[in-house]
PDB file of N, CA, C and O in Angstrom, chain B, residues numbered from 101:
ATOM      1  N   UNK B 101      -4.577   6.314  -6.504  1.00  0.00           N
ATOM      2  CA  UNK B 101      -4.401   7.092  -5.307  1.00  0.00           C
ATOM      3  C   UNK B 101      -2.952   7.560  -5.218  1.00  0.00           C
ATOM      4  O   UNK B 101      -2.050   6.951  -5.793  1.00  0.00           O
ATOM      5  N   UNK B 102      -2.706   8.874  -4.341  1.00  0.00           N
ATOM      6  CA  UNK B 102      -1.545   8.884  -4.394  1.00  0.00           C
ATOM      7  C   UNK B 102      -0.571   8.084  -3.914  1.00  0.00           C
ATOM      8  O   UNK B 102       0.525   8.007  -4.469  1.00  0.00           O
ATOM      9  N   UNK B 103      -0.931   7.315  -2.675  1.00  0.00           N
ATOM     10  CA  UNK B 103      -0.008   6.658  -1.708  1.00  0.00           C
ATOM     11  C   UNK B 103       0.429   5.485  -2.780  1.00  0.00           C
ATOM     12  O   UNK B 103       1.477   4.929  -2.452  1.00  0.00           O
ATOM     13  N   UNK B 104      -0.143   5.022  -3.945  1.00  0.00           N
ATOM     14  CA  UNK B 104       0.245   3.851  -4.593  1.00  0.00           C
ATOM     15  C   UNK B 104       1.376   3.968  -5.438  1.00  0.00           C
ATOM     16  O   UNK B 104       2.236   3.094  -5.548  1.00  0.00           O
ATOM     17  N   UNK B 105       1.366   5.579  -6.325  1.00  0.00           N
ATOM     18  CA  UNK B 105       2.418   6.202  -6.566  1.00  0.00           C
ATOM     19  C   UNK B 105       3.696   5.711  -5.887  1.00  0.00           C
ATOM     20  O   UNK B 105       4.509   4.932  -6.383  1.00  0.00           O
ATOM     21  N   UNK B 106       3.755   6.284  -4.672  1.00  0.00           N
ATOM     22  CA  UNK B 106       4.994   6.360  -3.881  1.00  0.00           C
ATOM     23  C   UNK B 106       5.772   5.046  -2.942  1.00  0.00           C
ATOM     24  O   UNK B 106       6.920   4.922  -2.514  1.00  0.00           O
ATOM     25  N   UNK B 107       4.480   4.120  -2.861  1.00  0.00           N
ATOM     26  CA  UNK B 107       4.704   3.276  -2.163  1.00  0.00           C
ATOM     27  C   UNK B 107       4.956   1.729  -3.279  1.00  0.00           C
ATOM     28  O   UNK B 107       5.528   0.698  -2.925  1.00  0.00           O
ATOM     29  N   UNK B 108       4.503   1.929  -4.281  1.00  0.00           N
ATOM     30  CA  UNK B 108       4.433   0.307  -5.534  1.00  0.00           C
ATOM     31  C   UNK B 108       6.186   0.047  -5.142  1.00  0.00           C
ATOM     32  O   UNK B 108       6.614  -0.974  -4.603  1.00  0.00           O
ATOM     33  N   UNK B 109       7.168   1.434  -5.634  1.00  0.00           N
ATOM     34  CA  UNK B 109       8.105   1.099  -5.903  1.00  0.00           C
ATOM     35  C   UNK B 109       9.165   0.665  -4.768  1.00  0.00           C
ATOM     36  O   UNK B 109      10.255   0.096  -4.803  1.00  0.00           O
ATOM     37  N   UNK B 110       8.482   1.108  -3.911  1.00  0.00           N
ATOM     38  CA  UNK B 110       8.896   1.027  -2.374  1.00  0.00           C
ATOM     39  C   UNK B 110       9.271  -0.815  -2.280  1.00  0.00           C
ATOM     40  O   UNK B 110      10.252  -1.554  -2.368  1.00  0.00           O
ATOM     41  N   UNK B 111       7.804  -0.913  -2.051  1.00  0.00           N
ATOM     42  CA  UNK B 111       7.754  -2.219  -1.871  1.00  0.00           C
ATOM     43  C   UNK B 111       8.316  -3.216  -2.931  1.00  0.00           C
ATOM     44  O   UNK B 111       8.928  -4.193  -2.498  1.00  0.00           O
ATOM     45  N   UNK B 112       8.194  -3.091  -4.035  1.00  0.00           N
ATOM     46  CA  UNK B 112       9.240  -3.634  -5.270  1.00  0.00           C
ATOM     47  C   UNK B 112      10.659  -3.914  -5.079  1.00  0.00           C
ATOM     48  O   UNK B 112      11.323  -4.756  -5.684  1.00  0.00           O
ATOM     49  N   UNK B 113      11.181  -2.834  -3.856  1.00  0.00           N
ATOM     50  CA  UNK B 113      12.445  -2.530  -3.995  1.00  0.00           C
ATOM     51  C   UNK B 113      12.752  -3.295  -2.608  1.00  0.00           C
ATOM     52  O   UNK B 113      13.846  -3.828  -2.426  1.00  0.00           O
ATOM     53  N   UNK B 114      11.701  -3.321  -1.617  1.00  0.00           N
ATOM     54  CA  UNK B 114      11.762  -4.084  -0.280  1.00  0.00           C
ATOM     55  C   UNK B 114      12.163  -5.524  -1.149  1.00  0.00           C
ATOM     56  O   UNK B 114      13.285  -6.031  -1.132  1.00  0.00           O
ATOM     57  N   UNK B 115      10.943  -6.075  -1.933  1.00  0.00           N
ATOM     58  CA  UNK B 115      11.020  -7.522  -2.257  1.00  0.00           C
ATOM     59  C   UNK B 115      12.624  -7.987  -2.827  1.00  0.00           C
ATOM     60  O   UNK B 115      13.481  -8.799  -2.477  1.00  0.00           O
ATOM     61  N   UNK B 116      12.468  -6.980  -3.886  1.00  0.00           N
ATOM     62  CA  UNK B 116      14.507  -7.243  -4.595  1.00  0.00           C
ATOM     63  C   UNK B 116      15.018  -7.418  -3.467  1.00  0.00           C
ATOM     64  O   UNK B 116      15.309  -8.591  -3.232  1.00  0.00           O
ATOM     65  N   UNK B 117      15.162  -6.937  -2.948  1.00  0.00           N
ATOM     66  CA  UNK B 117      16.411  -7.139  -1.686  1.00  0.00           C
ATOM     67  C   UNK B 117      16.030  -8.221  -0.714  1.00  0.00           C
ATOM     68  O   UNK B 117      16.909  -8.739  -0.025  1.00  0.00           O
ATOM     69  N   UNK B 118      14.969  -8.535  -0.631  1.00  0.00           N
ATOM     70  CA  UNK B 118      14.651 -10.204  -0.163  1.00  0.00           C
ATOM     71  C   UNK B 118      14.888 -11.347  -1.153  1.00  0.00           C
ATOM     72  O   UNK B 118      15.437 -12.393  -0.808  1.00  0.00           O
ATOM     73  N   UNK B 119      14.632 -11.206  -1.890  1.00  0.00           N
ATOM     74  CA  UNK B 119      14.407 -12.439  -3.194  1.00  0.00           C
ATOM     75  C   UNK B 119      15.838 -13.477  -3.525  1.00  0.00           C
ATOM     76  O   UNK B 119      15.872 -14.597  -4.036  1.00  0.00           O
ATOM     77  N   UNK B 120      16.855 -12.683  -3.058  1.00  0.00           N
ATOM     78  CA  UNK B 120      18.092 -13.543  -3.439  1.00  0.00           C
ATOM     79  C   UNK B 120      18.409 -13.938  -2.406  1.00  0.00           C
ATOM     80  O   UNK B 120      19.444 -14.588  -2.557  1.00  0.00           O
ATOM     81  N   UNK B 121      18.018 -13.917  -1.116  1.00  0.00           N
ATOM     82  CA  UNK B 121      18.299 -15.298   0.144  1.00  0.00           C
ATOM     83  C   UNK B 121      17.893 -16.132  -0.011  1.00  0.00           C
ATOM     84  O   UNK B 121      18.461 -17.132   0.426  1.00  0.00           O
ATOM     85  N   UNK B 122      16.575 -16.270  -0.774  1.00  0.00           N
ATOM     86  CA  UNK B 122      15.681 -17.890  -1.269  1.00  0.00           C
ATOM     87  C   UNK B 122      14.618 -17.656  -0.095  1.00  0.00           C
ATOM     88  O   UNK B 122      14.271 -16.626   0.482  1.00  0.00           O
ATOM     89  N   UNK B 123      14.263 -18.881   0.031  1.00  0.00           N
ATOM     90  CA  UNK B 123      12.881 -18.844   0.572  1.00  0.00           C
ATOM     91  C   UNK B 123      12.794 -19.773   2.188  1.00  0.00           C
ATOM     92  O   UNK B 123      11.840 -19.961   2.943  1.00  0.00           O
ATOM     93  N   UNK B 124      14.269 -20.219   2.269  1.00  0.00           N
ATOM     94  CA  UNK B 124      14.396 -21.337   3.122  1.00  0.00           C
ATOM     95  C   UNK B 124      14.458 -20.219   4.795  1.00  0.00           C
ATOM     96  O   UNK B 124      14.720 -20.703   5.896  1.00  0.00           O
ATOM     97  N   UNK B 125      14.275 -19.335   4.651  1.00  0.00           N
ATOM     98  CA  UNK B 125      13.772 -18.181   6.148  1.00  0.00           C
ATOM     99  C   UNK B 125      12.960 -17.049   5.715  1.00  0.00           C
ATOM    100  O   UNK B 125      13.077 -16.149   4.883  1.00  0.00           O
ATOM    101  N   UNK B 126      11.945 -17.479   6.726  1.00  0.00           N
ATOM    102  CA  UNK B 126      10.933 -15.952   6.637  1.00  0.00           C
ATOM    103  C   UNK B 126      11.472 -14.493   7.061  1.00  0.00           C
ATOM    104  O   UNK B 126      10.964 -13.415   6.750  1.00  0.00           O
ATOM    105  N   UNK B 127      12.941 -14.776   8.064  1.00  0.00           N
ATOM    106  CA  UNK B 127      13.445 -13.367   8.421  1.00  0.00           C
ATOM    107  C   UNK B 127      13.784 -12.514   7.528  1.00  0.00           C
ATOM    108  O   UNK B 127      13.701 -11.308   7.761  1.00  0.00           O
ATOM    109  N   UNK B 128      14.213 -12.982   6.381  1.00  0.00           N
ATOM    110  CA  UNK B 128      14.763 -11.855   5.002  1.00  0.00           C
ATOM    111  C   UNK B 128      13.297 -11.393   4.469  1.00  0.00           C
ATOM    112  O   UNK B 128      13.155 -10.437   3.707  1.00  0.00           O
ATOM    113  N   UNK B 129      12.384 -12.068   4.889  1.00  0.00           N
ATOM    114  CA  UNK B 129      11.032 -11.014   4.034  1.00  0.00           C
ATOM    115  C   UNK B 129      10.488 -10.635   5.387  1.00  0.00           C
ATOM    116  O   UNK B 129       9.261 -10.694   5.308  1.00  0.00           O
ATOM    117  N   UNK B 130      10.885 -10.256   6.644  1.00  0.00           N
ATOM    118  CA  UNK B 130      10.291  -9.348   7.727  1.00  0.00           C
ATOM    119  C   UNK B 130      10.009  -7.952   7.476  1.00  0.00           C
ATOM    120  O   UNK B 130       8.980  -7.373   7.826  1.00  0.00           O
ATOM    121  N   UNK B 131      11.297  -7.280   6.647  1.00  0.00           N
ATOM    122  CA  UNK B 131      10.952  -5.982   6.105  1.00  0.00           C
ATOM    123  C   UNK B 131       9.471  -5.661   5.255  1.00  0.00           C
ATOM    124  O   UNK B 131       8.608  -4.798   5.416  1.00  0.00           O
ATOM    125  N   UNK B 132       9.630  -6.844   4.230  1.00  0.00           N
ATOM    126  CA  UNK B 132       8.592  -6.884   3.060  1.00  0.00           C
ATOM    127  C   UNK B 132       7.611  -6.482   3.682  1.00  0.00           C
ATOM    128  O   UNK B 132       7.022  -5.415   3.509  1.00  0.00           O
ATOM    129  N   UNK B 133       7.271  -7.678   4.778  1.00  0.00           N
ATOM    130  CA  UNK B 133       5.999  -7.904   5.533  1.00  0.00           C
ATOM    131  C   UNK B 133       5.400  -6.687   6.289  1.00  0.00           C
ATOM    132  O   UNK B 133       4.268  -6.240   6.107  1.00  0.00           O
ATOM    133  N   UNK B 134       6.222  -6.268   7.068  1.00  0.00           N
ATOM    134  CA  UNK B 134       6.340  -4.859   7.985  1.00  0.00           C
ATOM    135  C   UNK B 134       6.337  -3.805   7.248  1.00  0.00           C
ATOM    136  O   UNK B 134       5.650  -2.884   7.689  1.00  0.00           O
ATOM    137  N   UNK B 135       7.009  -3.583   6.025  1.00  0.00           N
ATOM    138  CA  UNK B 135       6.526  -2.483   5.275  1.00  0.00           C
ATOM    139  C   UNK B 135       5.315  -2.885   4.929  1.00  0.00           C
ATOM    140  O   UNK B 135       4.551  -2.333   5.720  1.00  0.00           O
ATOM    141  N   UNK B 136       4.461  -3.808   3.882  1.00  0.00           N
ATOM    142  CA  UNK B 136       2.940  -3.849   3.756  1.00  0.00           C
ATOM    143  C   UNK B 136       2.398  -3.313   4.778  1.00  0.00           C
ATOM    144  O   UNK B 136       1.686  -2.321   4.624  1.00  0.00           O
ATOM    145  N   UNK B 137       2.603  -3.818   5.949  1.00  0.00           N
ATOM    146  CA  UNK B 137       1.112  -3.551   6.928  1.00  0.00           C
ATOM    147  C   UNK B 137       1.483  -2.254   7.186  1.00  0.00           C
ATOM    148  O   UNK B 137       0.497  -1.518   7.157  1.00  0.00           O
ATOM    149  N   UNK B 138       2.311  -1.790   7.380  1.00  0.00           N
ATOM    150  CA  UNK B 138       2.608   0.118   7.481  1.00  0.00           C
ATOM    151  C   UNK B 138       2.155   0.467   6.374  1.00  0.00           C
ATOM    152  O   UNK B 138       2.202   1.687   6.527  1.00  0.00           O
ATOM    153  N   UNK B 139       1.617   0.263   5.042  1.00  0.00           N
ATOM    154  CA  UNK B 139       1.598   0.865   3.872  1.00  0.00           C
ATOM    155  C   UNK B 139       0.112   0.715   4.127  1.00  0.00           C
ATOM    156  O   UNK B 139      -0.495   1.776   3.986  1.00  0.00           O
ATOM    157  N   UNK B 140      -0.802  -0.564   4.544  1.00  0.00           N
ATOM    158  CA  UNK B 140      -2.559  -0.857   4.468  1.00  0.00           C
ATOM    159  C   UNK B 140      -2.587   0.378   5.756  1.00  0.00           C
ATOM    160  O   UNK B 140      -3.414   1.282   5.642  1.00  0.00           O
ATOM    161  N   UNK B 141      -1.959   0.366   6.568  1.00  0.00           N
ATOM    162  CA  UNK B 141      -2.316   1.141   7.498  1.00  0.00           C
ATOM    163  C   UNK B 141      -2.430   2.382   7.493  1.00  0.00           C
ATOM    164  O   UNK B 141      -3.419   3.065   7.760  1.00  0.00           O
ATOM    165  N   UNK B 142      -1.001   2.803   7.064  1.00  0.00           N
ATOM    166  CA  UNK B 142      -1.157   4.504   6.388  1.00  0.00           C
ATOM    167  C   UNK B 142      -2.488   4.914   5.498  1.00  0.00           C
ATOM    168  O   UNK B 142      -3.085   5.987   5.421  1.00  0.00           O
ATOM    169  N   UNK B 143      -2.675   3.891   4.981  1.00  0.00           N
ATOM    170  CA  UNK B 143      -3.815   4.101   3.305  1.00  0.00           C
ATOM    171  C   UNK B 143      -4.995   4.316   4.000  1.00  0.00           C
ATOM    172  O   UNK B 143      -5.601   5.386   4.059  1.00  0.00           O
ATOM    173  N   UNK B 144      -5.463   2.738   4.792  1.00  0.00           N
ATOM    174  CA  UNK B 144      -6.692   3.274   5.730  1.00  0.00           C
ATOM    175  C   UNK B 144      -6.973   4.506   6.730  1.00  0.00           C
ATOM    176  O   UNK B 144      -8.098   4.944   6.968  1.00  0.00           O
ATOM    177  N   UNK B 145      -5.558   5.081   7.374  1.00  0.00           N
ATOM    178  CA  UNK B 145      -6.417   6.525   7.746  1.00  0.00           C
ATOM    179  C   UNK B 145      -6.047   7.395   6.977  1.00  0.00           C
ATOM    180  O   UNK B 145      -6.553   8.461   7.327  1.00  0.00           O
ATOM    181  N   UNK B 146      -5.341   7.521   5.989  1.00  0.00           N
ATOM    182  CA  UNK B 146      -5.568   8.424   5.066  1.00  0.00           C
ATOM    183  C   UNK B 146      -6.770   8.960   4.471  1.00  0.00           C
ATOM    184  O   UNK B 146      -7.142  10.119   4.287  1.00  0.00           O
ATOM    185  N   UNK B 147      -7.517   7.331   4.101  1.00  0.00           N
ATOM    186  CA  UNK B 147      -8.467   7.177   3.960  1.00  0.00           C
ATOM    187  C   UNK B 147      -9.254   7.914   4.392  1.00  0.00           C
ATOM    188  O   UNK B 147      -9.840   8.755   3.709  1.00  0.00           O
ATOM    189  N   UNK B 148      -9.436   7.715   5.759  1.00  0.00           N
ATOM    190  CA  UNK B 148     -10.181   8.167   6.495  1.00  0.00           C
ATOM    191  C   UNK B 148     -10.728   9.465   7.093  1.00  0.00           C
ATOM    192  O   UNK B 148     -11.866   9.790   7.433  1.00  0.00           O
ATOM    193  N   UNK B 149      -9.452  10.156   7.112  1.00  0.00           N
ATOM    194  CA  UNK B 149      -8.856  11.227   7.230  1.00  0.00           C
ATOM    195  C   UNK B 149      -9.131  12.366   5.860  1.00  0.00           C
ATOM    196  O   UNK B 149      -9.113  13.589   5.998  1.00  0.00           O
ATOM    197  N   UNK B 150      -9.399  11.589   4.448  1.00  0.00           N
ATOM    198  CA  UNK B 150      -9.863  12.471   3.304  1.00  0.00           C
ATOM    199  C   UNK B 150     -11.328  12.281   3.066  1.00  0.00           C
ATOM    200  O   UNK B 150     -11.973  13.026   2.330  1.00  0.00           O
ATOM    201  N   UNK B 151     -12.022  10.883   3.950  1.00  0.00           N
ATOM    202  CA  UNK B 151     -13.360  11.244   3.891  1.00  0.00           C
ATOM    203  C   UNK B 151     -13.940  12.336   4.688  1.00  0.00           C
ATOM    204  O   UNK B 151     -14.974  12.962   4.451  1.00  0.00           O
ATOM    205  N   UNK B 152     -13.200  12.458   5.573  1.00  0.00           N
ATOM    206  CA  UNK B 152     -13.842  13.636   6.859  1.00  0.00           C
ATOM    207  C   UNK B 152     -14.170  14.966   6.336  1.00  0.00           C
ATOM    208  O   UNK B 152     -15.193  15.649   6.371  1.00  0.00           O
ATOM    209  N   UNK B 153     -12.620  15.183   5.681  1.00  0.00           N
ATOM    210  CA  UNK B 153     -12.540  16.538   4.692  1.00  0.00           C
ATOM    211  C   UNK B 153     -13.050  16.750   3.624  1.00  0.00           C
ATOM    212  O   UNK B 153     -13.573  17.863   3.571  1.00  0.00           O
ATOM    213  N   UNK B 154     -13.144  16.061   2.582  1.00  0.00           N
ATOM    214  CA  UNK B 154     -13.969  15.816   1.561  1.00  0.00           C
ATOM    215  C   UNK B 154     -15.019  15.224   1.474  1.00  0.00           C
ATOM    216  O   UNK B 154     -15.337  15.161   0.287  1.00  0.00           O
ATOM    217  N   UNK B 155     -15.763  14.732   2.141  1.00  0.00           N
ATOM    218  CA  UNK B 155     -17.177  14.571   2.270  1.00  0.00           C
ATOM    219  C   UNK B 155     -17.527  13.807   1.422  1.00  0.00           C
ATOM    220  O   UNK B 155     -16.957  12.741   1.653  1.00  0.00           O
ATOM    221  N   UNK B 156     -18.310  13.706   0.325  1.00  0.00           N
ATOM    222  CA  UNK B 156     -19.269  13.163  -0.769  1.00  0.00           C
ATOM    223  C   UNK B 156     -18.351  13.404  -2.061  1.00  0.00           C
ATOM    224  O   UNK B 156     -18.307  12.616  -3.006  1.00  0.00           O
ATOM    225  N   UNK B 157     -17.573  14.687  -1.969  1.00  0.00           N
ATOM    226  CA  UNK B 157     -16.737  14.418  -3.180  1.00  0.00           C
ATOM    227  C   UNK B 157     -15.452  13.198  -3.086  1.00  0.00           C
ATOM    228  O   UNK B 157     -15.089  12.613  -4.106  1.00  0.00           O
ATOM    229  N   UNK B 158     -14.914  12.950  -1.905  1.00  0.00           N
ATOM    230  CA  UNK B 158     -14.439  11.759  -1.276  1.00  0.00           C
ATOM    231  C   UNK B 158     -14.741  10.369  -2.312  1.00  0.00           C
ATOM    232  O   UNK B 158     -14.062   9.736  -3.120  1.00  0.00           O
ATOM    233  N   UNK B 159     -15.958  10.302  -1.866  1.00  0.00           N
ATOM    234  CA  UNK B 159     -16.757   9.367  -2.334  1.00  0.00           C
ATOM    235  C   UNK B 159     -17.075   9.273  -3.863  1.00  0.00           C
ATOM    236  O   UNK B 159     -17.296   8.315  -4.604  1.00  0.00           O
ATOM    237  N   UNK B 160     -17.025  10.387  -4.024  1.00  0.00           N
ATOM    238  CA  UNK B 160     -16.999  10.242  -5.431  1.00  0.00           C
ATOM    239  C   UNK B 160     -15.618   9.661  -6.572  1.00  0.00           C
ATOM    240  O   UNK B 160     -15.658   8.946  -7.573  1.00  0.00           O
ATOM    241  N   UNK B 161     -14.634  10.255  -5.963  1.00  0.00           N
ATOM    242  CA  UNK B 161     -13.230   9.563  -6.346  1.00  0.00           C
ATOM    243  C   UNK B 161     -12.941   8.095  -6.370  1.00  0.00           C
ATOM    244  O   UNK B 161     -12.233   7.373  -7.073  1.00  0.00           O
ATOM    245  N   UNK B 162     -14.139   7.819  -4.846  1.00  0.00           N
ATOM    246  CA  UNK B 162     -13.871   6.309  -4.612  1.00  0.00           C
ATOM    247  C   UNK B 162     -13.948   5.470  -5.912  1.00  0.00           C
ATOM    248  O   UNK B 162     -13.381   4.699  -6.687  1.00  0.00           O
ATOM    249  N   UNK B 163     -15.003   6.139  -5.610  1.00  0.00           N
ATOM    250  CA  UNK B 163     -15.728   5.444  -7.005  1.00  0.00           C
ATOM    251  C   UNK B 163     -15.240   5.146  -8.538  1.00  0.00           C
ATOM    252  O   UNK B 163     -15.498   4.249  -9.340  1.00  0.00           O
ATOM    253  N   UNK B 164     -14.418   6.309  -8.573  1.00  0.00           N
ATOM    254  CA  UNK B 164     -13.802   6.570 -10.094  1.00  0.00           C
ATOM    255  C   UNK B 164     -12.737   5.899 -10.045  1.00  0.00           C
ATOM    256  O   UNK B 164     -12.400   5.445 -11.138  1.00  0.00           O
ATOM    257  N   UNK B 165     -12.096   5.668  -9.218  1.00  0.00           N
ATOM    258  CA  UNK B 165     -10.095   4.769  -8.416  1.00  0.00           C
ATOM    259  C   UNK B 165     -10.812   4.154  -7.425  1.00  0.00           C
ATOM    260  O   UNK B 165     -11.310   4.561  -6.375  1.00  0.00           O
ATOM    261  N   UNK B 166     -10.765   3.122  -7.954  1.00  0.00           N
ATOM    262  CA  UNK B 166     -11.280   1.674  -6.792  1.00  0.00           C
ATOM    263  C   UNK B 166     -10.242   1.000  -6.302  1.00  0.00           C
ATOM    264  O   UNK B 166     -10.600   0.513  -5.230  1.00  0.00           O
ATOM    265  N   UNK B 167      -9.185   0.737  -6.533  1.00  0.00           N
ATOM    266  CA  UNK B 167      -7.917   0.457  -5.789  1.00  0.00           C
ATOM    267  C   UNK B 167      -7.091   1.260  -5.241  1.00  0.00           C
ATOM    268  O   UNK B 167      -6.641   2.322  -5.672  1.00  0.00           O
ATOM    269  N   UNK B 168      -6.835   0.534  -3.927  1.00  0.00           N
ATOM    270  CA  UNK B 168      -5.866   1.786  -3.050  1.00  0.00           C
ATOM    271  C   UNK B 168      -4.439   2.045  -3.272  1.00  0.00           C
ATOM    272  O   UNK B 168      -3.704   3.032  -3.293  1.00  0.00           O
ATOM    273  N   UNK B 169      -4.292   0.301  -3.489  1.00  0.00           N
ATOM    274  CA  UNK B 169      -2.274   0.656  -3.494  1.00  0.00           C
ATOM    275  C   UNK B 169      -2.210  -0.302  -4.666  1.00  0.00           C
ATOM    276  O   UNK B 169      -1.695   0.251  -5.638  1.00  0.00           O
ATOM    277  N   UNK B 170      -2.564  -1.558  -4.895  1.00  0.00           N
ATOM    278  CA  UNK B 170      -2.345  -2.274  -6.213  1.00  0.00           C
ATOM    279  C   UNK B 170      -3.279  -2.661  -7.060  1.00  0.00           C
ATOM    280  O   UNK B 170      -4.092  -3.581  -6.966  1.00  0.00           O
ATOM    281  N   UNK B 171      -3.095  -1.870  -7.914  1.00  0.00           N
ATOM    282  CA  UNK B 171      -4.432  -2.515  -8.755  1.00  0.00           C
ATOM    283  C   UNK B 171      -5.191  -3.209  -9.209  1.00  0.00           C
ATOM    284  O   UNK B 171      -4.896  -3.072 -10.396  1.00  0.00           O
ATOM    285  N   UNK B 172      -6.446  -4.280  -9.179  1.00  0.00           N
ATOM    286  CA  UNK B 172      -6.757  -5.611  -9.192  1.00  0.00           C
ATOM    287  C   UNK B 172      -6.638  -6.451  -8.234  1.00  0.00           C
ATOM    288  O   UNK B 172      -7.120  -7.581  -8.317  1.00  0.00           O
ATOM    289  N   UNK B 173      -5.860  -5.946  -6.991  1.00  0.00           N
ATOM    290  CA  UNK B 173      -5.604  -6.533  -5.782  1.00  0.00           C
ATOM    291  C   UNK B 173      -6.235  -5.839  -4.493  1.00  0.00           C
ATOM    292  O   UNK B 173      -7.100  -6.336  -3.773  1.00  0.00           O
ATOM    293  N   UNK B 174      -5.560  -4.442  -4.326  1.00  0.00           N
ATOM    294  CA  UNK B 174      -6.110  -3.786  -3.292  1.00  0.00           C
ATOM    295  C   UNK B 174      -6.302  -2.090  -3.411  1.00  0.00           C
ATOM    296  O   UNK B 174      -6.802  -1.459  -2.480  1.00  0.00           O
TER     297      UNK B 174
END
């Protein structure tokens, strides 16, 4: 999909910049976190928003790209 394009490296680049405080506070991965759910969220009405318009051919893509943003995951 496209949004996975634009967003993998996004979030890659959120995590680097968390990863070297350690793990002993959840506040340095608030970004991480808050960017994901803005990223499932965008995807789902995107989603949604390209079934309306595209109809059955929609669906057909689904089918062919079964992951939205990471592959084997989501």
């Amino acid at each position: 999909m496209m949004i996975a394009d634009l967003c993998s490296g996004d979030l890659l680049m959120a995590l680097a910049w968390s990863l070297p405080t350690g793990f002993d506070t959840p506040i340095t991965y608030f970004y991480v976190i808050y960017f994901t759910v803005l990223l499932v969220h965008r995807q789902r009405r995107d989603d949604h928003n390209c079934e309306i318009k595209y109809g059955k051919d929609w669906k057909k893509y689904k089918e062919m790209v079964r992951y939205r943003i990471v592959p084997y995951v989501y």
